[in-house]
Structures are given as C-alpha cells and as structure tokens.
DOTIKE-73767 format. One record per residue (C-alpha): x, y, z. Coordinates in steps of 0.5 Angstrom, whole numbers, padded with zeros to 4 digits, always signed. Each point is the difference from the previous one (the first is absolute). Example, Ala and Ser with C-alpha at 12.3 -4.5 7.8 and 13.67 -1.06 7.14 Angstrom:
<recs>
+0025-0009+0016
+0002+0007-0002
</recs>
This chain:
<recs>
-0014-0004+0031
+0006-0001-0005
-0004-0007-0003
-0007+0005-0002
+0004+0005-0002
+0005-0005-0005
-0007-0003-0002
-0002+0007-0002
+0006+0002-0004
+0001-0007-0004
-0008+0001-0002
+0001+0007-0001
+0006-0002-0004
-0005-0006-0003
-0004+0006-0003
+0005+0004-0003
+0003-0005-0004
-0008-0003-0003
-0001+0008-0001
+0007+0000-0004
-0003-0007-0004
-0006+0004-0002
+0002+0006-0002
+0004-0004-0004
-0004-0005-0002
+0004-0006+0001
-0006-0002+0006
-0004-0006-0005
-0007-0001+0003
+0000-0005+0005
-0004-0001+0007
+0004+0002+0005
+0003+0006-0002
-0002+0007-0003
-0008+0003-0001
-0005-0007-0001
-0006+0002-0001
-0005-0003-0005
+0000+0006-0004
+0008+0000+0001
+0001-0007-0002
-0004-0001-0007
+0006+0001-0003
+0008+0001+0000
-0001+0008-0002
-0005+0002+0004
+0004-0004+0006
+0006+0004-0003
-0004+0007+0000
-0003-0001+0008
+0007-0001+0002
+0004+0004-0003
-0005+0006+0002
+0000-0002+0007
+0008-0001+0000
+0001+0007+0001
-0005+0000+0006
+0002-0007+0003
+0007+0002+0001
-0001+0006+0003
-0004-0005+0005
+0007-0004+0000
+0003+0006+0002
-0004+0001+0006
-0001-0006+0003
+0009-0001-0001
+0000+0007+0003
-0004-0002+0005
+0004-0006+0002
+0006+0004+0000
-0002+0005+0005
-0004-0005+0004
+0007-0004+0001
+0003+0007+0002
-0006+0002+0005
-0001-0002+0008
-0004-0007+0000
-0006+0005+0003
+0000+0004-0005
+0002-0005-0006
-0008-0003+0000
-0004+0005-0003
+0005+0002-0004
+0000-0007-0004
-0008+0000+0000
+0000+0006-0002
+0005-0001-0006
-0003-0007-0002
-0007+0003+0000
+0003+0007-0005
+0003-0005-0004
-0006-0004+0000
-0005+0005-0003
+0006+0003-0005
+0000-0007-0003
-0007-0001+0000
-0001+0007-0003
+0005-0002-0006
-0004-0006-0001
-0006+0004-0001
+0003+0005-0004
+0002-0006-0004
-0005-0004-0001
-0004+0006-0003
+0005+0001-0005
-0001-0007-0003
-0007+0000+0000
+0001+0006-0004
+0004-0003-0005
</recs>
C-alpha cells in the first residue's frame, strides 16, 4: 500500500499548491487545471474569481487526500483500503463543492 499511499500524498500536495496559485491569483486560464466551466472560461476575471473562491476549499480537499495517504502508509495493509477510498472520495466532494461555490461567484459578477 506504500505506492497508493504516496500517489495520494503527491495529488493531495498537487492540490494544495493549485489552492495557493488561486488564492493568489497566479493560475492563468488554461485547460488543464483550476475550475473550467463555460461560465468560468469567458474571461480571465471570471476564471480568477471561480478559482480564488474555490481555493479555500480545494485545499482543504488537498489536505484530506495527503492526510490520507499518510496514514494509509502507516495503517495494516487490511485496513489502509477503505481508508484511501475513503480520503479520495472526501477529497472528491470538497473540491467539487469548491467548484460549485466558485462558479456561483463568477456568474454573479
């Protein structure tokens, strides 16, 4: 279980860094990484207002899915299973919930 559990720590640490670029709004609009939707897309101030309100959120998603992995590596191998699912799938709604909260905020600009 030590390579799942280093893959979630790198992509939990992955998301924190994105988290820290879009709070600081140093992520340019591009197609890989941030909040793309079409609303978000439209211009380069609604893709810094979508990412900078989800980055609170995203790095709290980093952080489970890290914390996750860490713990996984530490954990029995029979117990280390539902703990990564279960970190990934956590991390998966927070994030997807930041998203949400940030694509509200741009369409309401």
């Amino acid at each position: 279980m030590i390579v799942p559990a280093l893959i979630l720590i790198l992509a939990g640490l992955g998301l924190i860094w994105l988290a820290v670029a879009s709070w600081q709004e140093r992520l340019p609009r591009n197609a890989l990484a941030g909040v793309r939707t079409p609303s978000t897309m439209r211009s380069d101030q609604a893709f810094r207002v979508a990412n900078k309100t989800a980055a609170p959120l995203t790095g709290a998603g980093g952080m489970v899915l890290a914390l996750g992995g860490l713990v996984t590596a530490l954990l029995p191998q029979h117990t280390a299973g539902p703990l990564l699912l279960g970190s990934a799938l956590l991390c998966a709604a927070i994030c997807i919930a930041g998203a949400v909260r940030g694509v509200r905020a741009c369409r309401a600009r």
